[in-house]
PQR file of N, CA, C, O and H, with PARSE charges and radii, in Angstrom:
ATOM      1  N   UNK A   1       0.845  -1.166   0.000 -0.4000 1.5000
ATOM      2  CA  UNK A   1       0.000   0.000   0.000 -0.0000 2.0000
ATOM      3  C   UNK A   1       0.897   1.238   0.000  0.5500 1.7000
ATOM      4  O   UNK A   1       1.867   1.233   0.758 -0.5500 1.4000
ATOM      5  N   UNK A   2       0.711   2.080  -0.620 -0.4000 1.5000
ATOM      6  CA  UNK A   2       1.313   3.737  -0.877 -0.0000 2.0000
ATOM      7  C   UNK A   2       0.875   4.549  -0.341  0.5500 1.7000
ATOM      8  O   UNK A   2      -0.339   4.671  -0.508 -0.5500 1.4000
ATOM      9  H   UNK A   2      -0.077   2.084  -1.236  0.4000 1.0000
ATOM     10  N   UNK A   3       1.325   5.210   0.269 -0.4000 1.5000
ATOM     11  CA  UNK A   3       0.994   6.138   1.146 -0.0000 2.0000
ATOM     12  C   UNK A   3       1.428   7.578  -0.005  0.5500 1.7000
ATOM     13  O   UNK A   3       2.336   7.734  -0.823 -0.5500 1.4000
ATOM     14  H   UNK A   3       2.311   5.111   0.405  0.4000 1.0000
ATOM     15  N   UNK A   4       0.538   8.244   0.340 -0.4000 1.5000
ATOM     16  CA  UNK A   4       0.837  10.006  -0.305 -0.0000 2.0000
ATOM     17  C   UNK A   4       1.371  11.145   0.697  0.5500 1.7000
ATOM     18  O   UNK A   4       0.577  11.217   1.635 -0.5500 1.4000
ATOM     19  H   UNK A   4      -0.199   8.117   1.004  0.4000 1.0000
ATOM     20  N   UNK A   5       2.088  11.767   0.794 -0.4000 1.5000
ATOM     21  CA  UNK A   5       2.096  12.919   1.330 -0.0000 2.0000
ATOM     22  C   UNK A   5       1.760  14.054   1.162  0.5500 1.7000
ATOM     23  O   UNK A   5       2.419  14.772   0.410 -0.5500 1.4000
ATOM     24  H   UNK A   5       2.733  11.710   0.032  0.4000 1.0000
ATOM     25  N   UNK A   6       0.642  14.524   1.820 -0.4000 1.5000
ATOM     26  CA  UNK A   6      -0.304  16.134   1.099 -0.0000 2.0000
ATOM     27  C   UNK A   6       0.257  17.136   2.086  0.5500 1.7000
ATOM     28  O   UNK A   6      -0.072  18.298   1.848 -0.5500 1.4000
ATOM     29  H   UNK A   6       0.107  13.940   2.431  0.4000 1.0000
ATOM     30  N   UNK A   7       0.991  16.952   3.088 -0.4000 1.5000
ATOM     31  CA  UNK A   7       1.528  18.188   3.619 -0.0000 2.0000
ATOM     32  C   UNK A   7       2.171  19.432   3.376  0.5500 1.7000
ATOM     33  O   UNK A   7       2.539  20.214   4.253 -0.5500 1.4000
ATOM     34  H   UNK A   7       1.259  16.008   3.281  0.4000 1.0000
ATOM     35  N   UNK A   8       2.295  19.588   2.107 -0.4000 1.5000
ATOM     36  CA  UNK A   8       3.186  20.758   1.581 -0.0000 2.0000
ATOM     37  C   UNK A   8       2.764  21.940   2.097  0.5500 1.7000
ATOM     38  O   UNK A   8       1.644  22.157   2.560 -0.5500 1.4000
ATOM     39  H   UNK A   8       1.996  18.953   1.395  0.4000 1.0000
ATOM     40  N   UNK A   9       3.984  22.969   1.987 -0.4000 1.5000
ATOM     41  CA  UNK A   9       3.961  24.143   2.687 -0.0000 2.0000
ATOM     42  C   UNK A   9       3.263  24.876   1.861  0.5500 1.7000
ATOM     43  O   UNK A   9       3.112  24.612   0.668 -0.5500 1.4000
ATOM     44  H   UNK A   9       4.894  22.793   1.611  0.4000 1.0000
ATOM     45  N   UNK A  10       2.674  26.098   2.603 -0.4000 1.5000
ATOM     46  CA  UNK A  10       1.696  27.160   1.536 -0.0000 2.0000
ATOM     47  C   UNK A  10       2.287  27.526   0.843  0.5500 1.7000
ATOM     48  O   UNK A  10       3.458  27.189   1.024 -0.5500 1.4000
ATOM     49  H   UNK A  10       2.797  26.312   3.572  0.4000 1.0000
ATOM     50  N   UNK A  11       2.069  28.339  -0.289 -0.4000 1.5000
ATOM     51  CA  UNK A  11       2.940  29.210  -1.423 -0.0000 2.0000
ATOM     52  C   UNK A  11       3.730  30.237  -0.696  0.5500 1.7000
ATOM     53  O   UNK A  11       3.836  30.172   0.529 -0.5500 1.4000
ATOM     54  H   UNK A  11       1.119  28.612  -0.435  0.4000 1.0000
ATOM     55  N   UNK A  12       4.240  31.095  -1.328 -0.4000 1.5000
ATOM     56  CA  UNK A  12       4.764  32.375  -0.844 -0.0000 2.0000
ATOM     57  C   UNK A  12       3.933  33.220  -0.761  0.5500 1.7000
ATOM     58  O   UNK A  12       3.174  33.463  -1.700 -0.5500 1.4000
ATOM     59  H   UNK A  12       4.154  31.148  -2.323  0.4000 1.0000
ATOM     60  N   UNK A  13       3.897  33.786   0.257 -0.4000 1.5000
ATOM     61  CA  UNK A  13       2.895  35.237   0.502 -0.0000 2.0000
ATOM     62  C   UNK A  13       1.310  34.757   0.828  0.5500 1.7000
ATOM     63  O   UNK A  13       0.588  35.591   1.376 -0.5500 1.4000
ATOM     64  H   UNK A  13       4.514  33.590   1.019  0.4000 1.0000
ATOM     65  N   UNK A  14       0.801  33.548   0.533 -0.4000 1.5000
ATOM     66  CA  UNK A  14      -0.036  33.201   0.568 -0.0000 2.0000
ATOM     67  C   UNK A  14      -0.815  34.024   2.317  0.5500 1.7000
ATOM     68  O   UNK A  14      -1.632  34.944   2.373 -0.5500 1.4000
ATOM     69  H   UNK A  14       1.387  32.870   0.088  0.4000 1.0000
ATOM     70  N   UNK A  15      -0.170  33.258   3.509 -0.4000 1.5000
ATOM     71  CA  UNK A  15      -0.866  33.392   4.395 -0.0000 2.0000
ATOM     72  C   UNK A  15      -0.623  35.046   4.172  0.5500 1.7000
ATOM     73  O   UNK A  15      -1.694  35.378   3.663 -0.5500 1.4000
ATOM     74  H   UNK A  15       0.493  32.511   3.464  0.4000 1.0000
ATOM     75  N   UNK A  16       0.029  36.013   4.254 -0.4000 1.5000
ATOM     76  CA  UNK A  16      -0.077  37.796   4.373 -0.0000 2.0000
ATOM     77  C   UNK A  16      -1.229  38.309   3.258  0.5500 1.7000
ATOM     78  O   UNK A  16      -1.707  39.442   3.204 -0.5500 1.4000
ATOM     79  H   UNK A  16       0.899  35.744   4.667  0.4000 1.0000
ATOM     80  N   UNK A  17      -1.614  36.921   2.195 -0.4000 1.5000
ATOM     81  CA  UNK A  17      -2.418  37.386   1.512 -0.0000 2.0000
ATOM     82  C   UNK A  17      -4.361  37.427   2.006  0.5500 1.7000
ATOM     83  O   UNK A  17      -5.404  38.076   1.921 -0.5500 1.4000
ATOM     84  H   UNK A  17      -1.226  36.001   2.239  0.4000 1.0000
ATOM     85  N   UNK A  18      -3.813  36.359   2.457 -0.4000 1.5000
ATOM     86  CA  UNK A  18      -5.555  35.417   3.317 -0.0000 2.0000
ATOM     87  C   UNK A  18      -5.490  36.536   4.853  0.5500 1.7000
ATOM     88  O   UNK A  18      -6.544  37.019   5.267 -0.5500 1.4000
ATOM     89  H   UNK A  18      -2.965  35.832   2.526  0.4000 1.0000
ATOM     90  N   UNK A  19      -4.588  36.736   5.332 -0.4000 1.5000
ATOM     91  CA  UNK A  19      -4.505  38.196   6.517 -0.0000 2.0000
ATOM     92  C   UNK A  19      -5.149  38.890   6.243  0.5500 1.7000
ATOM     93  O   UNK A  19      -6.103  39.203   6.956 -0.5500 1.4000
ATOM     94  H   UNK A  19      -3.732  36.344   4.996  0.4000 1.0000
ATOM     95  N   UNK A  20      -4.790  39.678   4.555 -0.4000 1.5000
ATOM     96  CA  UNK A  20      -4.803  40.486   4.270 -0.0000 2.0000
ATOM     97  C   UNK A  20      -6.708  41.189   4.383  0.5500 1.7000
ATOM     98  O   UNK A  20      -7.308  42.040   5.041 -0.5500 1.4000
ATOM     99  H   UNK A  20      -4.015  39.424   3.975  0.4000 1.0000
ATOM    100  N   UNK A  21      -7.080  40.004   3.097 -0.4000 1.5000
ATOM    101  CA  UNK A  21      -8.316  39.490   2.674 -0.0000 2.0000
ATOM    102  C   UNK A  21      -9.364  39.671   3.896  0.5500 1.7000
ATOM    103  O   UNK A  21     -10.354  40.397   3.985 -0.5500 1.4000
ATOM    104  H   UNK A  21      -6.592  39.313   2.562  0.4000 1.0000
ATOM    105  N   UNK A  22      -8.715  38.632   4.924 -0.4000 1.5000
ATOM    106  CA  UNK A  22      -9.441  38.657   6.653 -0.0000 2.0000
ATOM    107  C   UNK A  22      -9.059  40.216   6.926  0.5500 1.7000
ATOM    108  O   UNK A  22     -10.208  40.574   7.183 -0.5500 1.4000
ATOM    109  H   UNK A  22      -7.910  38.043   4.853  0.4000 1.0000
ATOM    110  N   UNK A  23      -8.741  40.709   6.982 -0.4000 1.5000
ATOM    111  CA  UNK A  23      -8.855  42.221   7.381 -0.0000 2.0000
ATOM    112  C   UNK A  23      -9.438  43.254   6.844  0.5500 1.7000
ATOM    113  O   UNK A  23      -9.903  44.137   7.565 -0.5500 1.4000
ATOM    114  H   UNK A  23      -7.808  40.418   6.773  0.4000 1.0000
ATOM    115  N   UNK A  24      -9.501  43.307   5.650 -0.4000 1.5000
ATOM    116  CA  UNK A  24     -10.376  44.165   4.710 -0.0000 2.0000
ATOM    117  C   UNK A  24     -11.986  43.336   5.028  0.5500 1.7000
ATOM    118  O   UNK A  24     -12.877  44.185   5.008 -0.5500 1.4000
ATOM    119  H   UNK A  24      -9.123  42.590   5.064  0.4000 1.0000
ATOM    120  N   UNK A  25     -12.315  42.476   5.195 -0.4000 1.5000
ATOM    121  CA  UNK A  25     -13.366  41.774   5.319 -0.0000 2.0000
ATOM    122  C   UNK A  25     -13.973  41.693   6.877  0.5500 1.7000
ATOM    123  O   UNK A  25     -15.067  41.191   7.132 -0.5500 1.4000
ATOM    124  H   UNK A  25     -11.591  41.786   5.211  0.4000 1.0000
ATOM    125  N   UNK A  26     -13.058  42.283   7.891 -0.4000 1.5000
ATOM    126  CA  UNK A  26     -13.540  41.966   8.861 -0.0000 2.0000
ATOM    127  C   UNK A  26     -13.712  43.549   9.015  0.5500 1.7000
ATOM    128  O   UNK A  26     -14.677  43.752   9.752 -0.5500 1.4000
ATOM    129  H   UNK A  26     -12.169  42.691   7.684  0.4000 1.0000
ATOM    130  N   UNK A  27     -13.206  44.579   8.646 -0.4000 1.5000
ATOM    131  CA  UNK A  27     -13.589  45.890   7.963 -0.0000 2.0000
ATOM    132  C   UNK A  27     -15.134  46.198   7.698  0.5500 1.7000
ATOM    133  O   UNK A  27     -15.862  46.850   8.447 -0.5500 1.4000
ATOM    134  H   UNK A  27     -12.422  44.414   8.047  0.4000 1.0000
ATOM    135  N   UNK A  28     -15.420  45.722   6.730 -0.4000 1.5000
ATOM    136  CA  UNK A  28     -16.660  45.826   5.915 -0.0000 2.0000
ATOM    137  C   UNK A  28     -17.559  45.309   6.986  0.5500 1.7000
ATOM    138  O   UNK A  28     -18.633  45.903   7.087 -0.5500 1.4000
ATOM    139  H   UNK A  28     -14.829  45.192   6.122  0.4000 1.0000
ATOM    140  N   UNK A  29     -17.388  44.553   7.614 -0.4000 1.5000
ATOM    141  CA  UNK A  29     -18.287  43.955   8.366 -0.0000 2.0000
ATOM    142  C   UNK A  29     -18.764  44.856   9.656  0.5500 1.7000
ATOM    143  O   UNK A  29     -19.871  45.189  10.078 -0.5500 1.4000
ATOM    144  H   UNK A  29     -16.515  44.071   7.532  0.4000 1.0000
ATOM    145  N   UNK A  30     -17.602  45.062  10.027 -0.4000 1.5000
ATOM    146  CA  UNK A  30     -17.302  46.097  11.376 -0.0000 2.0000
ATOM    147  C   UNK A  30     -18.604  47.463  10.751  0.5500 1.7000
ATOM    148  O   UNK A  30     -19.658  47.941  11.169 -0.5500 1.4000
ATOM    149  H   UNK A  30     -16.702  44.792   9.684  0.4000 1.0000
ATOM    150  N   UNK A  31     -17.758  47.622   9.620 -0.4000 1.5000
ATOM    151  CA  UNK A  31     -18.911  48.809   9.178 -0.0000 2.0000
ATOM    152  C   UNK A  31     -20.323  48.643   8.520  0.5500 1.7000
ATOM    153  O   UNK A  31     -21.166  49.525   8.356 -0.5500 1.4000
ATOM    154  H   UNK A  31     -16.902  47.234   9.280  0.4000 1.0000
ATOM    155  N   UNK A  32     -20.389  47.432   8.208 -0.4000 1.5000
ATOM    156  CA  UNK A  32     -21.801  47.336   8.172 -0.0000 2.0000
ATOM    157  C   UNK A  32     -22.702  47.096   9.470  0.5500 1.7000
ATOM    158  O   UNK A  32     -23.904  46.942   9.250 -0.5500 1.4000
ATOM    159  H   UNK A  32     -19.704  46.716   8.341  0.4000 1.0000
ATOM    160  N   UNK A  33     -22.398  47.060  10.395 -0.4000 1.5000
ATOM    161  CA  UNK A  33     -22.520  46.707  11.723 -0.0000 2.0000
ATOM    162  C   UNK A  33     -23.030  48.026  11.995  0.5500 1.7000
ATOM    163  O   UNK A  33     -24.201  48.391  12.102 -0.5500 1.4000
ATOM    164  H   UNK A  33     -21.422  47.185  10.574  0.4000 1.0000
ATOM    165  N   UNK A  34     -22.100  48.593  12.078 -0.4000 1.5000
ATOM    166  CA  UNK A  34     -22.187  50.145  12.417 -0.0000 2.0000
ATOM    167  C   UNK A  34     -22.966  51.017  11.583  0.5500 1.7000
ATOM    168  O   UNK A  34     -23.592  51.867  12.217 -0.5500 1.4000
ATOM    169  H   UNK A  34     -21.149  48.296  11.992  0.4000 1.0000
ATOM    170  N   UNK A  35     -23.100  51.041  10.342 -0.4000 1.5000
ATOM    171  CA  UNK A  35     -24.586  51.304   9.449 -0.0000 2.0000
ATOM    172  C   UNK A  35     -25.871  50.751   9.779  0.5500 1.7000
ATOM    173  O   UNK A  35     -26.852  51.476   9.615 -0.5500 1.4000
ATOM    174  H   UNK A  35     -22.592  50.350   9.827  0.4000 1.0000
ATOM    175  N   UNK A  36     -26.063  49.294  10.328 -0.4000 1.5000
ATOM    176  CA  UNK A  36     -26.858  48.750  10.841 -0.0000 2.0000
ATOM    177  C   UNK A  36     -27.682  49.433  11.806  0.5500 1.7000
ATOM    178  O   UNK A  36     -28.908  49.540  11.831 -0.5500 1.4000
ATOM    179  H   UNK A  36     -25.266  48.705  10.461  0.4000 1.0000
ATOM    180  N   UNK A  37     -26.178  50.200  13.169 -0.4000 1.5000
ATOM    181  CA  UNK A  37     -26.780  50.065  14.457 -0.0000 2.0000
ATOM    182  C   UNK A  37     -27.355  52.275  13.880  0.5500 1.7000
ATOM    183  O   UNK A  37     -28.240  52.972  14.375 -0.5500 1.4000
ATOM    184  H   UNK A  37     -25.182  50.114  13.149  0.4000 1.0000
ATOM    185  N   UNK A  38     -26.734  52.487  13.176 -0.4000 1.5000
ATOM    186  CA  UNK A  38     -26.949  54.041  12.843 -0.0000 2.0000
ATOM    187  C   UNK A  38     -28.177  54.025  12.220  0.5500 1.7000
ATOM    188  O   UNK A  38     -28.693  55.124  12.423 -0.5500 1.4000
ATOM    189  H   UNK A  38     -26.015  51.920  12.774  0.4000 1.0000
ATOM    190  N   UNK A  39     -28.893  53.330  11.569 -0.4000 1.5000
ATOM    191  CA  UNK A  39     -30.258  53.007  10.863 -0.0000 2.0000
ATOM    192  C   UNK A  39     -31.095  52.797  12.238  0.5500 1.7000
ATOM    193  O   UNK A  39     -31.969  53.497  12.749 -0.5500 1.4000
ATOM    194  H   UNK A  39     -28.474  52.437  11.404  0.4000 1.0000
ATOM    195  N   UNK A  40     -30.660  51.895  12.538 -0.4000 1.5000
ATOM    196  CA  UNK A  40     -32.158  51.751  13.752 -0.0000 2.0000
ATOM    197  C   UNK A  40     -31.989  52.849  14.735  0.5500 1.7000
ATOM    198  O   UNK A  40     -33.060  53.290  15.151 -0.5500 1.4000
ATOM    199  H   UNK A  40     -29.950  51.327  12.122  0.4000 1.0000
ATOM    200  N   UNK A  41     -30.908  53.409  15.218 -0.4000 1.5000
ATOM    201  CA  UNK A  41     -31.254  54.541  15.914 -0.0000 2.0000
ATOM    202  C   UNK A  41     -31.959  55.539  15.469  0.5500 1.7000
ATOM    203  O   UNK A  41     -32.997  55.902  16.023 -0.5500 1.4000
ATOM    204  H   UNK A  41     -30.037  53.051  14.880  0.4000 1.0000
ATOM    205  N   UNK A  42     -31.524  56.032  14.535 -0.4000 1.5000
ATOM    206  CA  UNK A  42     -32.499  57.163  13.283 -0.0000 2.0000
ATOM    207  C   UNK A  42     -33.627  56.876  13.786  0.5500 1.7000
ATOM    208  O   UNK A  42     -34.166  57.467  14.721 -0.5500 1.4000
ATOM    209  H   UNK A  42     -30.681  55.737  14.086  0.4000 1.0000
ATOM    210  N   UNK A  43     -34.209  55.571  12.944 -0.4000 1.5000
ATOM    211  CA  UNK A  43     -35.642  55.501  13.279 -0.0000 2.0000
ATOM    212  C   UNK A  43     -36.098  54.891  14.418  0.5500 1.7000
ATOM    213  O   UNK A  43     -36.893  53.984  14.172 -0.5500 1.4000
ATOM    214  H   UNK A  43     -33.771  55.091  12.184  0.4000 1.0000
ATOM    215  N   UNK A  44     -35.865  55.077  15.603 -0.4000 1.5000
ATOM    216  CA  UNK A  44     -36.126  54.707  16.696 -0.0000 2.0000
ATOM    217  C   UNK A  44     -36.359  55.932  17.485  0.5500 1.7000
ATOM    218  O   UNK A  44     -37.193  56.056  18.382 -0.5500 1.4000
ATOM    219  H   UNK A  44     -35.219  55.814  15.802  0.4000 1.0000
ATOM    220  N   UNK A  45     -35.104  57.283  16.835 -0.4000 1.5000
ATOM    221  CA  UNK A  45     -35.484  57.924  17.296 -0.0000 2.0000
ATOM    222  C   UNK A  45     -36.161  58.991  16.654  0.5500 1.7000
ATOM    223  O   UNK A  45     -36.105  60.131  17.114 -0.5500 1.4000
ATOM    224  H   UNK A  45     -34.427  57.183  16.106  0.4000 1.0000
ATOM    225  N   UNK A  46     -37.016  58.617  15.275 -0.4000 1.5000
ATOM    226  CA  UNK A  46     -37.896  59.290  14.977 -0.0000 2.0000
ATOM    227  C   UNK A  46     -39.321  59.442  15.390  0.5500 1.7000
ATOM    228  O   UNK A  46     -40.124  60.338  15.134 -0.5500 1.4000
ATOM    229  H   UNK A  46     -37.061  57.691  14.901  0.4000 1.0000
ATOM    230  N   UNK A  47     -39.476  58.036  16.292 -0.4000 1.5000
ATOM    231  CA  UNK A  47     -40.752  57.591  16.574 -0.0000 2.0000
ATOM    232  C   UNK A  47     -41.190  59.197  17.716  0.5500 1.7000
ATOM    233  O   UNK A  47     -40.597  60.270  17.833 -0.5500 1.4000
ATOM    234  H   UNK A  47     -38.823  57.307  16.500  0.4000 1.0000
ATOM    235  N   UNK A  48     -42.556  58.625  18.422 -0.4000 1.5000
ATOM    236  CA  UNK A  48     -43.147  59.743  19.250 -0.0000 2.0000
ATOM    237  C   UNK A  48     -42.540  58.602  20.666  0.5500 1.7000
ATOM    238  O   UNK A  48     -42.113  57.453  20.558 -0.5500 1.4000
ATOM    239  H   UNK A  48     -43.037  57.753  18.328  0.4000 1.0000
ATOM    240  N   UNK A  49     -42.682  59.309  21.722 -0.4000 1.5000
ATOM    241  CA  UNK A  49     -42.434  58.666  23.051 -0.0000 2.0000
ATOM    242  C   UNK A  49     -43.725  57.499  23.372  0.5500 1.7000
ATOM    243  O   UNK A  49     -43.575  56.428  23.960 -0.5500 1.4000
ATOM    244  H   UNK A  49     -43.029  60.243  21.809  0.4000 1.0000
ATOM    245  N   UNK A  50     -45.008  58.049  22.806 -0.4000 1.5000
ATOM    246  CA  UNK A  50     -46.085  57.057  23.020 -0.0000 2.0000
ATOM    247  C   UNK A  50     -45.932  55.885  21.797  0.5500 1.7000
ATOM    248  O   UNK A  50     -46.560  54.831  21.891 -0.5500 1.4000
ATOM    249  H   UNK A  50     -45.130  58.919  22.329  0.4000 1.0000
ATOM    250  N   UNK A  51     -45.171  56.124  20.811 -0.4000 1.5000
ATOM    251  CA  UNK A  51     -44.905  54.920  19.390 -0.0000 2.0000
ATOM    252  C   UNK A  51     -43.963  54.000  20.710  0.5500 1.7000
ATOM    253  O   UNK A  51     -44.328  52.888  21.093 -0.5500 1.4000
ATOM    254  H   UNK A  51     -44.661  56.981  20.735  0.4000 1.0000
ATOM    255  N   UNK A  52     -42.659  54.761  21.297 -0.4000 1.5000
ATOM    256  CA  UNK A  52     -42.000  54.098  21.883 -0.0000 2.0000
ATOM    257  C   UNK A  52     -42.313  53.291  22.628  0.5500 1.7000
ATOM    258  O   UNK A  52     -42.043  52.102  22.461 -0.5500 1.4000
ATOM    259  H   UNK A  52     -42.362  55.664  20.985  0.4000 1.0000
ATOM    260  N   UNK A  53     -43.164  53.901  23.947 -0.4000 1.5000
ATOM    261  CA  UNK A  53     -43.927  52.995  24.717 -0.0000 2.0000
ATOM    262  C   UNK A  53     -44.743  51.940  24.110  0.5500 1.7000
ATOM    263  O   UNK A  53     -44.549  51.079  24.968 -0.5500 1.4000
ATOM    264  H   UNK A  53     -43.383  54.867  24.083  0.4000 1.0000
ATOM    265  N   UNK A  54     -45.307  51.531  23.487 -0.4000 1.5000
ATOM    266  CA  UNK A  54     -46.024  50.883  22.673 -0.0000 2.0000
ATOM    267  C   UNK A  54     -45.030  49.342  22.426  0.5500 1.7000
ATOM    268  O   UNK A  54     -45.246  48.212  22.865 -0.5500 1.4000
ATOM    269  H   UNK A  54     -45.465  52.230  22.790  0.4000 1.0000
ATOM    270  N   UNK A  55     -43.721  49.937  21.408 -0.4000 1.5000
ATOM    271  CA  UNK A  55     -43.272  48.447  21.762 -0.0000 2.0000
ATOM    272  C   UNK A  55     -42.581  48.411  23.092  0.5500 1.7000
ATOM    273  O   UNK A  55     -41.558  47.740  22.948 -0.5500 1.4000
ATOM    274  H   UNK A  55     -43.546  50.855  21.051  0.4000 1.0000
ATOM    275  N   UNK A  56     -42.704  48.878  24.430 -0.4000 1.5000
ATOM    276  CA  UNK A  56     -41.834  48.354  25.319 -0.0000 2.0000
ATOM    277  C   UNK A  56     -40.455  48.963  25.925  0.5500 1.7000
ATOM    278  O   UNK A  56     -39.723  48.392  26.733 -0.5500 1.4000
ATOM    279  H   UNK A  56     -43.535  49.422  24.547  0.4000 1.0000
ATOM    280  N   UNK A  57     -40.211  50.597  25.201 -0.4000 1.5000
ATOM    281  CA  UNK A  57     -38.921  51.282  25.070 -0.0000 2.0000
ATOM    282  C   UNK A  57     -39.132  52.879  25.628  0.5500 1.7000
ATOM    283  O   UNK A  57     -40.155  53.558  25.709 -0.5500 1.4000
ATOM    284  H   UNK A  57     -40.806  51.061  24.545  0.4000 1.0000
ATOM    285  N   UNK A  58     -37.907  53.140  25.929 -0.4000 1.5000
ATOM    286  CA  UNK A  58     -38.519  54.816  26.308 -0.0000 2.0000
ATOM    287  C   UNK A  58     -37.415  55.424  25.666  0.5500 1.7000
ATOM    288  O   UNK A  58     -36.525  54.783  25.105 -0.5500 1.4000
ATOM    289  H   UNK A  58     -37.076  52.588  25.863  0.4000 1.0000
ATOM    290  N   UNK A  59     -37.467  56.674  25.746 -0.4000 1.5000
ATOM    291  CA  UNK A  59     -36.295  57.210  24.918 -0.0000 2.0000
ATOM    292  C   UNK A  59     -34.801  57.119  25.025  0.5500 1.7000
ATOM    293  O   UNK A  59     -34.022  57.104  24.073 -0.5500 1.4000
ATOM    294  H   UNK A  59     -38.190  57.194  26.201  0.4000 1.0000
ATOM    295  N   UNK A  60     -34.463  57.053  26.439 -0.4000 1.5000
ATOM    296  CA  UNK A  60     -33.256  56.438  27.012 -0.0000 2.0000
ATOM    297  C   UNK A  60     -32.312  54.854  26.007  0.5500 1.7000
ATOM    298  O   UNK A  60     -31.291  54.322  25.572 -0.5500 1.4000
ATOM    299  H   UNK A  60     -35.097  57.066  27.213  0.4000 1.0000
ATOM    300  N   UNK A  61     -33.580  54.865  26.188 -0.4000 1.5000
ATOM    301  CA  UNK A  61     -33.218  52.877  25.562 -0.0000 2.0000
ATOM    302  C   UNK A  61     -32.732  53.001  24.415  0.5500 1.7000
ATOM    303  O   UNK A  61     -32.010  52.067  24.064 -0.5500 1.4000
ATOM    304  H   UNK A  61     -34.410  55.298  26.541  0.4000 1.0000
ATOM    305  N   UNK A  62     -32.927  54.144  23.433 -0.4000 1.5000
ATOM    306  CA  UNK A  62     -32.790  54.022  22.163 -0.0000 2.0000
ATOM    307  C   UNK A  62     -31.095  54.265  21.556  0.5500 1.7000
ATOM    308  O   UNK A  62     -30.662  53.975  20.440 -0.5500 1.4000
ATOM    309  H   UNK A  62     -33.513  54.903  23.718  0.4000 1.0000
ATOM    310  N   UNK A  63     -30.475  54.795  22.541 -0.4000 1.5000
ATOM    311  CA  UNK A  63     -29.132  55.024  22.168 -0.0000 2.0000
ATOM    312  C   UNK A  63     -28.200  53.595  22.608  0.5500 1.7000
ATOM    313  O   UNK A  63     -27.132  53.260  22.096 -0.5500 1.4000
ATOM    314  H   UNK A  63     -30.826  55.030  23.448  0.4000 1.0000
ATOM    315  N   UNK A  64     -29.054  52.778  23.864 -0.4000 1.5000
ATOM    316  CA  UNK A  64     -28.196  51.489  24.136 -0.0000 2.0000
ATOM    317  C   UNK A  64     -28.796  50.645  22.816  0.5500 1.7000
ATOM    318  O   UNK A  64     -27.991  50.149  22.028 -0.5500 1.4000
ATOM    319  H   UNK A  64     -29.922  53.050  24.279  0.4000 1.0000
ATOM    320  N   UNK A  65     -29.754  50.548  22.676 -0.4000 1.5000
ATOM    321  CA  UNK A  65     -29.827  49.332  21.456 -0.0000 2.0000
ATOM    322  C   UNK A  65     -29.541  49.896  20.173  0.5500 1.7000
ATOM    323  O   UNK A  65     -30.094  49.233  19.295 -0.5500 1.4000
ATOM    324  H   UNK A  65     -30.408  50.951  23.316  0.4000 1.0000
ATOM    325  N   UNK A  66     -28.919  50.822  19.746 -0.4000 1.5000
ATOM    326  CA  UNK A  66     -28.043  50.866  18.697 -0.0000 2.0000
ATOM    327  C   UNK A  66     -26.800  50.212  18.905  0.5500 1.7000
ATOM    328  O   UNK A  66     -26.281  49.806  17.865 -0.5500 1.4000
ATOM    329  H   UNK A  66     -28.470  51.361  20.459  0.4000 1.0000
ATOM    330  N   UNK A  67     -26.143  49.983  20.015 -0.4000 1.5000
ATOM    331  CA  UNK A  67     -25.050  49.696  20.346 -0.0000 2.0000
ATOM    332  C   UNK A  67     -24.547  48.339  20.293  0.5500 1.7000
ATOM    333  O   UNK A  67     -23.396  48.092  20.651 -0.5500 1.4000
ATOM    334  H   UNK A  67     -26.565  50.312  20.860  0.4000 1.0000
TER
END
């Protein structure tokens, strides 16, 4: 029976490239996050204080659950 060896080392530059990739990507994310939490504050805090009460929130609340 033959055995194979698949262990070979990565290319050159490879892993600073996949870093790279993971960082610009964990970027975008970070900031879509943060577009996310800037959208629902807007309209959370467009509502009236009695819209607020209604689901369960008062105006206070609205700057922690953007967060």
């Amino acid at each position: 029976m033959a055995a194979y060896e698949t262990s070979d080392a990565a290319p050159f530059g490879a892993i600073s490239i996949f870093r790279s990739v993971q960082i610009v990507s964990d970027t975008l994310n970070r900031l879509s996050a943060w577009n996310d939490a800037r959208v629902t504050r807007s309209a959370l805090g467009k509502l009236t204080d009695r819209e607020l009460d209604d689901i369960g929130l008062c105006r206070g609340d609205v700057e922690l659950i953007g967060r």
